[in-house]
Structures are given as structure tokens and as C-alpha cells.
KOLGU-4560 file (N, C-alpha, C; in nm, 3 decimals, padded with zeros to 5 digits):
<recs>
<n_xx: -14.444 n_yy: -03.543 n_zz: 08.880 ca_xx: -14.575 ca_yy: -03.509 ca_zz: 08.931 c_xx: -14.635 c_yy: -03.389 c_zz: 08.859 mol: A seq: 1 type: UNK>
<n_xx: -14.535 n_yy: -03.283 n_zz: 08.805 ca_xx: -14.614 ca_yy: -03.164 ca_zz: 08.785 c_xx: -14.644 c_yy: -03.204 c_zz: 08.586 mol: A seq: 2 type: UNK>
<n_xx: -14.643 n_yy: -03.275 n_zz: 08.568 ca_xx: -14.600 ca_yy: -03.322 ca_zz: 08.426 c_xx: -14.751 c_yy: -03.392 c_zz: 08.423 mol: A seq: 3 type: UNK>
<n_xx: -14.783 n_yy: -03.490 n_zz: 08.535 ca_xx: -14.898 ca_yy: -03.559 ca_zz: 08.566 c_xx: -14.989 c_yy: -03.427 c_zz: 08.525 mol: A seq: 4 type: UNK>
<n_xx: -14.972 n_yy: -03.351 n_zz: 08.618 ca_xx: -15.060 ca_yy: -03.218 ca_zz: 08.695 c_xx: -15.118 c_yy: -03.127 c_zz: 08.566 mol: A seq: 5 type: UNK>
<n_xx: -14.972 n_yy: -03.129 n_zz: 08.484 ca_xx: -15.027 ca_yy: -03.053 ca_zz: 08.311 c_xx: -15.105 c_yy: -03.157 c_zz: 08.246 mol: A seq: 6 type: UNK>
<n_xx: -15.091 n_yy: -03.247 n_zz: 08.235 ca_xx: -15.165 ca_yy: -03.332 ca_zz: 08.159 c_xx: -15.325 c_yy: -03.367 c_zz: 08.214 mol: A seq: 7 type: UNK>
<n_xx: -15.343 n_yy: -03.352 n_zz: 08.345 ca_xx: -15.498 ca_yy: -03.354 ca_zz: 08.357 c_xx: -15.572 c_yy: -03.190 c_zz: 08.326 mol: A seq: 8 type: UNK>
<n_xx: -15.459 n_yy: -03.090 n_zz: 08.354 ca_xx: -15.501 ca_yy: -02.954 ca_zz: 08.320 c_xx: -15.554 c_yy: -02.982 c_zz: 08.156 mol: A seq: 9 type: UNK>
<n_xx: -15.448 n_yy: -03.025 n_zz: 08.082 ca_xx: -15.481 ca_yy: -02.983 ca_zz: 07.939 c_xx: -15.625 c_yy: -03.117 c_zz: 07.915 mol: A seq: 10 type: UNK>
<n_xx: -15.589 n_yy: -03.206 n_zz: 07.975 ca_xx: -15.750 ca_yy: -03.289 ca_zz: 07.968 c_xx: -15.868 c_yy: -03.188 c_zz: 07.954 mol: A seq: 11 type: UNK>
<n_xx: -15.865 n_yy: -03.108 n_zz: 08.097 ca_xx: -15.968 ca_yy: -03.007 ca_zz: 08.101 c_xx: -15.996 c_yy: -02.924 c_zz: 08.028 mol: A seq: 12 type: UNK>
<n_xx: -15.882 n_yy: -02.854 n_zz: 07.961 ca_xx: -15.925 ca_yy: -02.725 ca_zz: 07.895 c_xx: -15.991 c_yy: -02.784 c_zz: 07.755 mol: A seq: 13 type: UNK>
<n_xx: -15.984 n_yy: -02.889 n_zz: 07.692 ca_xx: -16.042 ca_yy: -02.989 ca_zz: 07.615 c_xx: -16.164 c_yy: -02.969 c_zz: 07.612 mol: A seq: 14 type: UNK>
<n_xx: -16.261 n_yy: -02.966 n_zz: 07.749 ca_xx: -16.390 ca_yy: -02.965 ca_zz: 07.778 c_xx: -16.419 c_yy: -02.790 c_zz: 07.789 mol: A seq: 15 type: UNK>
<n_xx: -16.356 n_yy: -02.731 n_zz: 07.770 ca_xx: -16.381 ca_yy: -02.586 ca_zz: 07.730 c_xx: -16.376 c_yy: -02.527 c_zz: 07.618 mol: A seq: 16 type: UNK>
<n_xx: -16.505 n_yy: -02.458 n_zz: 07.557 ca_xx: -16.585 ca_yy: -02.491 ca_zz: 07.428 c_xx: -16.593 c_yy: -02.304 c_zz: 07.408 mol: A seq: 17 type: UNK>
<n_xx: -16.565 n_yy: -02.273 n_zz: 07.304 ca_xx: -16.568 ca_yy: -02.146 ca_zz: 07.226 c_xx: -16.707 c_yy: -02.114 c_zz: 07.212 mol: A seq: 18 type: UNK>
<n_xx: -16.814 n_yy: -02.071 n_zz: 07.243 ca_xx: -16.961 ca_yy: -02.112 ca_zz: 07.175 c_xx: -17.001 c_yy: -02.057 c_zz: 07.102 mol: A seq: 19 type: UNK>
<n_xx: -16.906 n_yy: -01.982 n_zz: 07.038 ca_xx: -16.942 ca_yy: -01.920 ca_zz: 06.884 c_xx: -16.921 c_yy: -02.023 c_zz: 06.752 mol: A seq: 20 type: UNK>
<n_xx: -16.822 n_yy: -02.126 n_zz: 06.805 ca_xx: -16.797 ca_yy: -02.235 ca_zz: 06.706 c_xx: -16.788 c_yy: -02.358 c_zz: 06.765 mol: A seq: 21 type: UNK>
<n_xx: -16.805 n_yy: -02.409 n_zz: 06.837 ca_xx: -16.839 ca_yy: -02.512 ca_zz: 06.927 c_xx: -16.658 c_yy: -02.599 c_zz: 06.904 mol: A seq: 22 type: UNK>
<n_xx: -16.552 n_yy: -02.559 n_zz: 06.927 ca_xx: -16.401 ca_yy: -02.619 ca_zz: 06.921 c_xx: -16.345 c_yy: -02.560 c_zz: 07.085 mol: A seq: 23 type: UNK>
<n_xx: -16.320 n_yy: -02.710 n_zz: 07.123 ca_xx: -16.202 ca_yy: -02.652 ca_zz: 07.227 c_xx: -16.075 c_yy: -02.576 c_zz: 07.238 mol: A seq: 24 type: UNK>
<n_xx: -16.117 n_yy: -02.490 n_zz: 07.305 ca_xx: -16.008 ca_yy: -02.386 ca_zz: 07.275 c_xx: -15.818 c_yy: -02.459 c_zz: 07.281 mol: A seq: 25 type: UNK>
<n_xx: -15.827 n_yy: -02.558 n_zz: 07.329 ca_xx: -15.679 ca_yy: -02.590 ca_zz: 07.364 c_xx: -15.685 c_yy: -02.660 c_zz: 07.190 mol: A seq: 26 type: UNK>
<n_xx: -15.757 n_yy: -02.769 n_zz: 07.128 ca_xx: -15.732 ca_yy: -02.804 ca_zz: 07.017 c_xx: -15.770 c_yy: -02.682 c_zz: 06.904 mol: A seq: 27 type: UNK>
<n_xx: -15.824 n_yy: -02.570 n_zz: 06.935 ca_xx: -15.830 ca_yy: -02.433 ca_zz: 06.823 c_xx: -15.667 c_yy: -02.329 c_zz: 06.834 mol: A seq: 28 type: UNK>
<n_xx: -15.637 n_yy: -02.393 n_zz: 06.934 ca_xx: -15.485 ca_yy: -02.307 ca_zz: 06.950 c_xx: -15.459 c_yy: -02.188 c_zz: 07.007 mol: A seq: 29 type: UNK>
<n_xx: -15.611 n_yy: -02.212 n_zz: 07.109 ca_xx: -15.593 ca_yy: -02.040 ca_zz: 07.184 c_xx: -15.533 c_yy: -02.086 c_zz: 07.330 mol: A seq: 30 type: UNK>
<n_xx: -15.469 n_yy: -02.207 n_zz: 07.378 ca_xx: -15.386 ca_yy: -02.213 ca_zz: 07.467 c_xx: -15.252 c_yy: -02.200 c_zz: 07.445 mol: A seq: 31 type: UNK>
<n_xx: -15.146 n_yy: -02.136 n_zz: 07.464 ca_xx: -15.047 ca_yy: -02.080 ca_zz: 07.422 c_xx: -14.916 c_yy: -02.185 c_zz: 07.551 mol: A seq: 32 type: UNK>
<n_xx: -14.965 n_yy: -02.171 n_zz: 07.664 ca_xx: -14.916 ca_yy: -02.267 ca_zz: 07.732 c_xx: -14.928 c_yy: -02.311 c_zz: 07.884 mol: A seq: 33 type: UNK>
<n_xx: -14.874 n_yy: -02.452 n_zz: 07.912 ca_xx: -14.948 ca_yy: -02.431 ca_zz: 08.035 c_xx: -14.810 c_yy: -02.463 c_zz: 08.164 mol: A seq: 34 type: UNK>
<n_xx: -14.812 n_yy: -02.332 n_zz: 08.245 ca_xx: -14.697 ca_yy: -02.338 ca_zz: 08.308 c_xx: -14.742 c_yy: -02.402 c_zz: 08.494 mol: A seq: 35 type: UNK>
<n_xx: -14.692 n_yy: -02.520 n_zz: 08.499 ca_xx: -14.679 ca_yy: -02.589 ca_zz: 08.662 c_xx: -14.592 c_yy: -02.556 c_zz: 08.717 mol: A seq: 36 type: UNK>
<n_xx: -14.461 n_yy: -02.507 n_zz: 08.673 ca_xx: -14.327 ca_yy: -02.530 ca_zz: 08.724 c_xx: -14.329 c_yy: -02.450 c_zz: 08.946 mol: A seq: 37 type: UNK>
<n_xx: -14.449 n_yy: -02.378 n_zz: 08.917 ca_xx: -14.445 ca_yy: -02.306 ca_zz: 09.062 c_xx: -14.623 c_yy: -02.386 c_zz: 09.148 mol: A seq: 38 type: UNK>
<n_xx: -14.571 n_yy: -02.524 n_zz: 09.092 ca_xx: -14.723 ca_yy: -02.568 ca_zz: 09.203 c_xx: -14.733 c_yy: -02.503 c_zz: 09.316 mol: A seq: 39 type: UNK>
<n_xx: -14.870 n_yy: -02.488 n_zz: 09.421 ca_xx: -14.964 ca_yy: -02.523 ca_zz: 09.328 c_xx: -15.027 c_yy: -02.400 c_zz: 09.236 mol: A seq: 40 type: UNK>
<n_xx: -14.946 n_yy: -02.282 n_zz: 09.222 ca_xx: -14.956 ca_yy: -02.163 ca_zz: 09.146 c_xx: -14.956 c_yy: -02.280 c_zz: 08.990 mol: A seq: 41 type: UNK>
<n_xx: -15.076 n_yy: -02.226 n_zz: 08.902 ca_xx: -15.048 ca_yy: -02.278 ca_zz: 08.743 c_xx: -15.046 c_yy: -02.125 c_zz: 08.661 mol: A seq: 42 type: UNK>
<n_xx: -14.990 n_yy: -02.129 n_zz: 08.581 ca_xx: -14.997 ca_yy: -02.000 ca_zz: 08.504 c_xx: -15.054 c_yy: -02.072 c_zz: 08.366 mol: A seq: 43 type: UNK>
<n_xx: -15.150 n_yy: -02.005 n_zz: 08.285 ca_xx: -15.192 ca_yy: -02.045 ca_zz: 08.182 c_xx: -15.223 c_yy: -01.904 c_zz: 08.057 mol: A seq: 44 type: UNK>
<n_xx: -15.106 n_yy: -01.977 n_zz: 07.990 ca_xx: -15.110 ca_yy: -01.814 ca_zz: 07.862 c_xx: -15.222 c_yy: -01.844 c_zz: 07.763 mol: A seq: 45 type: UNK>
<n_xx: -15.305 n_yy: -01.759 n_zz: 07.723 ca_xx: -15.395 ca_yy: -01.804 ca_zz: 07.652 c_xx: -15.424 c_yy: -01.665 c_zz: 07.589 mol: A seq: 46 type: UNK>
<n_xx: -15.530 n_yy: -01.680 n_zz: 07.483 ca_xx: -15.580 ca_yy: -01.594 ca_zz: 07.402 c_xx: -15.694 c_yy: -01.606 c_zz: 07.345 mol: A seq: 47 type: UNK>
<n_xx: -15.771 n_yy: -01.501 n_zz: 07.319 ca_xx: -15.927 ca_yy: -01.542 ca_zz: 07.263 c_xx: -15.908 c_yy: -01.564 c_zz: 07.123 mol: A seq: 48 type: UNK>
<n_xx: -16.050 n_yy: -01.558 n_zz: 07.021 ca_xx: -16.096 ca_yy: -01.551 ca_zz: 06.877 c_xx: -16.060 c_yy: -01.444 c_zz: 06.883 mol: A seq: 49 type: UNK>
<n_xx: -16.117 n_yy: -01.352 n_zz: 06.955 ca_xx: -16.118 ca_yy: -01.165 ca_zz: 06.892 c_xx: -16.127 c_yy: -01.128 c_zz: 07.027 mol: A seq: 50 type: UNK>
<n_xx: -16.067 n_yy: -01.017 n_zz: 06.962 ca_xx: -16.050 ca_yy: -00.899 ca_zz: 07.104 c_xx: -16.197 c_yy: -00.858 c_zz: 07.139 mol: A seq: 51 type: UNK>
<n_xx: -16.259 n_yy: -00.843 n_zz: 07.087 ca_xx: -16.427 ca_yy: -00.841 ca_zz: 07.141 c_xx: -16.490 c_yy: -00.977 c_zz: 07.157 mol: A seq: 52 type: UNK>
<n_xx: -16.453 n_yy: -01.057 n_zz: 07.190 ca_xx: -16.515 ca_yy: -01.199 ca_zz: 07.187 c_xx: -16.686 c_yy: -01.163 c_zz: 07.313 mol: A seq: 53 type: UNK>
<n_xx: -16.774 n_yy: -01.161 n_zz: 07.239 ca_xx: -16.882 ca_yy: -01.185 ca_zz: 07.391 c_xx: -16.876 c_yy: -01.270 c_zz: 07.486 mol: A seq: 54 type: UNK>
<n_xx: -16.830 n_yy: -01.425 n_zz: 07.470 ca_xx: -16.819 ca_yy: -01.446 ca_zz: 07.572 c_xx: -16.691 c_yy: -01.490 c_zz: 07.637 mol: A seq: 55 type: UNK>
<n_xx: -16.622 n_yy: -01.382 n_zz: 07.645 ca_xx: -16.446 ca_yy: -01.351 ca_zz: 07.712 c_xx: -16.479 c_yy: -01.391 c_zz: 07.912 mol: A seq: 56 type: UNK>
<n_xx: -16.529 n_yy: -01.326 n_zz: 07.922 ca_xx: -16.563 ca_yy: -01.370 ca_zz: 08.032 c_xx: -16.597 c_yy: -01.499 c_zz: 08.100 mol: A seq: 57 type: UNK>
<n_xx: -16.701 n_yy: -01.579 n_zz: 08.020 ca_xx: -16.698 ca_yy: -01.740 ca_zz: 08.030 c_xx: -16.586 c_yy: -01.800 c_zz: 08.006 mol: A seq: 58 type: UNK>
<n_xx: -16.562 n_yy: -01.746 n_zz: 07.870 ca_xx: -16.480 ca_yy: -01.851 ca_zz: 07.848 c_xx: -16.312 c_yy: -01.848 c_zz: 07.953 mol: A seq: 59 type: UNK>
<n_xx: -16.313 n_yy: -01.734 n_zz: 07.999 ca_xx: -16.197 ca_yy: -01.700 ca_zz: 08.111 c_xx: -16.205 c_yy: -01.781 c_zz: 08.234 mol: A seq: 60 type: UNK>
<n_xx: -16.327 n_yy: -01.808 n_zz: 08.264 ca_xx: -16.357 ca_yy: -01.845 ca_zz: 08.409 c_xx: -16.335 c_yy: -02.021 c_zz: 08.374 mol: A seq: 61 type: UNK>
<n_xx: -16.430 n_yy: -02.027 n_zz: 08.256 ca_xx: -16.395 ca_yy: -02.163 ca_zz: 08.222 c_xx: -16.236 c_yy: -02.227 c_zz: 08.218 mol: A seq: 62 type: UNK>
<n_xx: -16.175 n_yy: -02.164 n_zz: 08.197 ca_xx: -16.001 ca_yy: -02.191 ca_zz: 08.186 c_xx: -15.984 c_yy: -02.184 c_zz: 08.319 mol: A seq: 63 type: UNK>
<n_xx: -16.017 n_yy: -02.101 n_zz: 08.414 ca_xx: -15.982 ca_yy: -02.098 ca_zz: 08.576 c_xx: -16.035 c_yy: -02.197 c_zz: 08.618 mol: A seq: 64 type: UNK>
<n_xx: -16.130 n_yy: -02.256 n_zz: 08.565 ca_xx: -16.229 ca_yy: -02.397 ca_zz: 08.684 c_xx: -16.105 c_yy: -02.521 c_zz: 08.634 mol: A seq: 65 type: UNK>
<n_xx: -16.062 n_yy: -02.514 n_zz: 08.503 ca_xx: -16.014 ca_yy: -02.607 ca_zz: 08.434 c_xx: -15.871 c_yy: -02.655 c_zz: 08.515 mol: A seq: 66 type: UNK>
<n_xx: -15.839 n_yy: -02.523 n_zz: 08.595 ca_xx: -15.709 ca_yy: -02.572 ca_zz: 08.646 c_xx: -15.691 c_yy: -02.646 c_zz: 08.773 mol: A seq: 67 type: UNK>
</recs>
């Protein structure tokens, strides 16, 4: 089930878009990984373009809706 549960997560983060370069962040490689093992807690390691990214904030929340 929790295997199901990663696999519609990473569906989502798919539809979450960098908008400085228009690439999903999970296929640009800024998802690092995605942890179910404590449903329904998800832990998701991730990382921006740059440490100043402008929109860090979207794109953060966007990864939280995604889960």
C-alpha cells in the first residue's frame, strides 16, 4: 500500500513546475526522496535551483499539496 501511496506522490510532484525553467522538479532532480514508511506522516527530501530561488516558497507549498 505505501509503495501504491509513493507512486501517486511522485505522479504529483511531476505536475510541480520550477517557473524559472518550466521542468518538474522530481524529473530536474531536486527530489532527493520520498519517504512513506511512517503513513500517514510522508517525509519528502528535496532541494531547490539556488539558495535564493524567488519562488522557494511556491514551489515548497507546491510539494506539500503534492503529498
Amino acid at each position: 500500500m505505501s509503495e501504491q501511496i509513493k507512486e501517486n506522490i511522485i505522479k504529483n510532484l511531476r505536475n510541480v513546475f520550477d517557473p524559472e525553467i518550466s521542468i518538474n522538479i522530481y524529473d530536474l532532480g531536486l527530489i532527493y526522496n520520498v519517504d512513506t514508511d511512517q503513513l500517514p506522516r510522508v517525509k519528502i527530501t528535496h532541494t531547490l535551483t539556488s539558495a535564493f530561488c524567488p519562488a522557494a516558497d511556491m514551489i515548497i507549498e507546491d510539494i506539500k499539496s503534492a503529498t
